[in-house]
C-alpha positions in Angstrom: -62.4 257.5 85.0 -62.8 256.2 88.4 -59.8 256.5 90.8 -59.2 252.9 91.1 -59.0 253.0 87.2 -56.6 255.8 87.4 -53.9 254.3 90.1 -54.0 251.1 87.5 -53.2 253.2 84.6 -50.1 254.6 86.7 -48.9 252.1 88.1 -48.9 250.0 84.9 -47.5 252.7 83.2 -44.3 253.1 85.8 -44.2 249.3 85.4 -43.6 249.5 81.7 -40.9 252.6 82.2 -39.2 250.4 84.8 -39.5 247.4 82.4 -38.2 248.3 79.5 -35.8 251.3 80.7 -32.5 249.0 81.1 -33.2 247.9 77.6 -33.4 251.1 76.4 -30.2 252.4 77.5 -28.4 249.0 76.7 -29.2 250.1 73.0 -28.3 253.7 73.5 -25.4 252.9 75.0 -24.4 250.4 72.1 -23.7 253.0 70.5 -21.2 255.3 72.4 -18.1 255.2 70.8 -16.5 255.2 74.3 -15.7 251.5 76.0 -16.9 252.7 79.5 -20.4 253.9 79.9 -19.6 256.4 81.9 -17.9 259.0 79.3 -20.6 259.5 76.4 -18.2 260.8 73.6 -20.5 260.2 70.8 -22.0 257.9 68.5 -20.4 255.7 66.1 -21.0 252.1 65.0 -17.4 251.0 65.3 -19.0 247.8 67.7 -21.2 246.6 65.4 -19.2 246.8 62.7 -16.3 244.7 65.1 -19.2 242.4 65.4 -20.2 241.3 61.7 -16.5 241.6 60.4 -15.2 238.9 62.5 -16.4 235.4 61.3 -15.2 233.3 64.2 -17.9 234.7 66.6 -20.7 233.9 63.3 -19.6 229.9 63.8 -21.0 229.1 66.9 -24.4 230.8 65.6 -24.7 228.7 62.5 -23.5 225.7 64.7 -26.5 226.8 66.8 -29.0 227.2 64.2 -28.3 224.4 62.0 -29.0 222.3 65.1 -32.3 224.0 66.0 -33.5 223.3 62.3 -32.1 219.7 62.6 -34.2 219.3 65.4 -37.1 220.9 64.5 -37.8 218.9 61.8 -37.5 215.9 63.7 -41.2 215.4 65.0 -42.8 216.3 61.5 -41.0 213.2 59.9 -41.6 210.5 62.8 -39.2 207.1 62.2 -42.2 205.2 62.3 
């Protein structure tokens, strides 16, 4: 490996860390049964479980996605 090939390899791979780090912890700390991210006091799924049992936040979504498939199907079936 050449050194030019080897600075490439780091510096993509610190790219990728610093790319997809954020996301990382977002998840992780999606989990904390804690409000504030600044106390970890454990995991729990508590949030998610919020999430699916309330059906007023599902609405907009199907509002969303009937309209994508309404419009999707649009230029297969041209008017004329």
């Amino acid at each position: 490996m050449t050194k030019a090939n080897r600075w490439q390899t780091i510096y993509l791979a610190v790219f990728f860390v610093i790319l997809y780090l954020p996301v990382l912890s977002v998840i992780l700390y999606s989990f904390n049964a804690n409000p504030s991210t600044a106390k970890w006091t454990g995991l729990t799924l508590d949030w998610y479980r919020e999430l699916f049992d309330d059906l007023k936040k599902h609405q907009p979504a199907r509002y969303s996605s009937s309209a994508f498939k309404w419009q999707s199907s649009l230029p297969r079936f041209p008017l004329c």
